[in-house]
C-alpha positions, 0 to 999 in steps of 0.5 A: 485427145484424137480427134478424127476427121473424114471429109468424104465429099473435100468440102472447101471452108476459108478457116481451119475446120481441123482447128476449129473442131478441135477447139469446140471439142475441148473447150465443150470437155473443158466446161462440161469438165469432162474427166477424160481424154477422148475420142471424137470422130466426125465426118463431113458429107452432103445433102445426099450422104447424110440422108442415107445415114437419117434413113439407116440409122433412124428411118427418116428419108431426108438430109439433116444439118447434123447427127450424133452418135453417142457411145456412152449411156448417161443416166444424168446428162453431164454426169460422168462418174461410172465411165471408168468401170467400163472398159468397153468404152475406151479404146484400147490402144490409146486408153481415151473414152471413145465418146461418139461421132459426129456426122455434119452436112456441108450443104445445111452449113452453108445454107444454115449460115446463110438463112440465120445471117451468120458465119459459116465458121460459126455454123460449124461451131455451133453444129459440132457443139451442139452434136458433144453435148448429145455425146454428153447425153443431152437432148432437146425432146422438151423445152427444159431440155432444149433451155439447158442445151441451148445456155451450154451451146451458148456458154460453149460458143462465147468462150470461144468468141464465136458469135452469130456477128461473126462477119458473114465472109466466113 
């Protein structure tokens, strides 16, 4: 598993955001059994940097709390077979599935947290988590979608005890 992680603009968390990140990916991969090792990039910016990035990648001119970018195609979301007869989708040095990046916006952490009454430990968790299950192919476009997504979120997070009671200090 590599895991990469940029923080462009050094924002400052009082918990381990490595592990933290490390432990949303595997535990999504764990239960959504996903059958490879992988790849997973995140970068961590502001208000300002991920707004260039809305506005490049989909035409919308304004900051957001995440983004994903899945490298691979499902037909099915969570349906994994195929992955294997194409090449393109590993790396070749390390032969893990490269399975997208994730973009995450420290400014929306921060604020998200406060408006929802939660952690900030658990905004992130809940922001990467939310962005591998895109990476899975899932998507929220209608309610039955954003039923399934929002039960895997949930199934994500208690496994990993992190919770929306998670004392605000973090």
């Amino acid at each position: 598993m590599t895991i990469l992680i940029e923080n462009e603009v050094d924002a400052e968390f009082d918990f381990d955001y490595t592990k933290i990140a490390n432990d949303v990916i595997n535990t999504s991969m764990d239960l959504l059994q996903f059958p490879f090792e992988a790849e997973v990039s995140i970068t961590i910016t502001d208000n300002q940097g991920i707004q260039s990035i809305n506005k490049e990648f989909r035409d919308i001119d304004s900051p957001t709390d995440v983004l994903s970018f899945p490298m691979i195609d499902y037909d099915t979301p969570g349906d994994f077979t195929g992955i294997e007869a194409n090449d393109d989708l590993f790396n070749p040095e390390t032969g893990e599935v490269i399975l997208g990046d994730i973009v995450l916006c420290v400014d929306r952490i921060y604020s998200q947290a406060e408006e929802y009454g939660h952690s900030i430990l658990r905004e992130y968790a809940f922001l990467i988590t939310h962005s591998m299950l895109h990476l899975f192919g899932f998507d929220h476009m209608t309610e039955a979608e954003a039923n399934v997504m929002e039960e895997k979120q949930r199934e994500i997070l208690e496994t990993l005890n992190i919770s929306r009671d998670l004392a605000k200090e973090n």
